[in-house]
Steps between C-alpha positions, in 0.01 A plus 500: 500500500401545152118398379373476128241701385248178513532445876537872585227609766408786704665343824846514307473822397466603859757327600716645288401822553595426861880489388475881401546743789220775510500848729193464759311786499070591638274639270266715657192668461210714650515880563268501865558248777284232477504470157858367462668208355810360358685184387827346526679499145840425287382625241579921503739611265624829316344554173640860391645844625338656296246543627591317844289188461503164643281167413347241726323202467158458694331141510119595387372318842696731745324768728708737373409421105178704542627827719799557266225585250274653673782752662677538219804507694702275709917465655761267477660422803850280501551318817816486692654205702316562812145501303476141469190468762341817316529321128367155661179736645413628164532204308158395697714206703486689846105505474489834494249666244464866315602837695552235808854473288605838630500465869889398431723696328511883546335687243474837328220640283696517113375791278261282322331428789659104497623382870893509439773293745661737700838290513470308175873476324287718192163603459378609177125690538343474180135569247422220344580593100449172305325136562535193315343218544631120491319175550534515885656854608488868413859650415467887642717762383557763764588856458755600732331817747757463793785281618676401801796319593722368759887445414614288741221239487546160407204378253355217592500226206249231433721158354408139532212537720622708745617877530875577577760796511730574184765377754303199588399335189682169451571303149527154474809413376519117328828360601350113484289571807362771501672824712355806632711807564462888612512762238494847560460780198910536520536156356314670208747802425 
């Protein structure tokens, strides 16, 4: 679907934006139990190796907004395939509020003091370095402190409204009516 910049709105953007696959990770927050939170994102990436950095993108109006300054420190956490129930409980639609959040998952202490998944495909512990500020969110540039990962993890992906496998994710194929098939990453190489 193609729109013209004079009936371009903010509910096509998003639902264009849906079309574009995006790594599920938790951002979380708070050195001392009690005072933890996170929040469900796609939007972690790498900024640099040198030094390690990574940005993310935190809506103004989330819990977590507030302790990421205050701490000065917060970790990156990519999900893998069985952490769909986990992402769904920090993006606030499980009901479940603040350091509440960390009764699932298992978690480890990083060396900033920020609660880090134990099992997370890769876990990047990081100071907060830079801030900028947009209209609605806060992009935070993280200084890499300590990493984990797991190899043979499958990230979880967020596409179309739902979250999927690499092996999982389907593409609409028009062929007059419209066909779905399975793609794996081999189809790629």
């Amino acid at each position: 679907m193609t729109v013209d910049a004079n009936s371009f709105d903010a509910k096509h953007f998003k639902q264009a934006m849906r079309q574009c696959a995006g790594a599920v990770a938790l951002v979380t927050v708070g050195a001392e139990h009690g005072k933890r939170t996170g929040l469900t994102v796609t939007s972690a990436c790498s900024l640099s190796d040198k030094p390690p950095s990574l940005i993310v993108c935190v809506n103004r109006n989330a819990s977590a907004h507030a302790r990421i300054r205050e701490e000065g420190a917060f970790a990156v956490n990519f999900l893998h395939e069985d952490h769909a129930l986990l992402a769904l409980t920090f993006s606030g639609q499980k009901g479940v509020n603040g350091d509440d959040r960390f009764a699932f998952g298992q978690w480890m202490r990083g060396v900033t003091g920020a609660p880090v998944l134990a099992d997370a495909v890769a876990a990047f512990d990081c100071v907060l370095a830079q801030e900028f500020e947009t209209t609605t969110h806060s992009i935070f540039v993280g200084e890499v402190r300590g990493v984990s990962h797991a190899d043979a993890a499958k990230p979880l992906v967020y596409l179309r409204g739902n979250f999927h496998t690499p092996h999982e994710i389907r593409e609409t194929v028009a062929l007059g009516d419209l066909d779905a098939r399975h793609l794996s990453w081999t189809d790629f190489s």
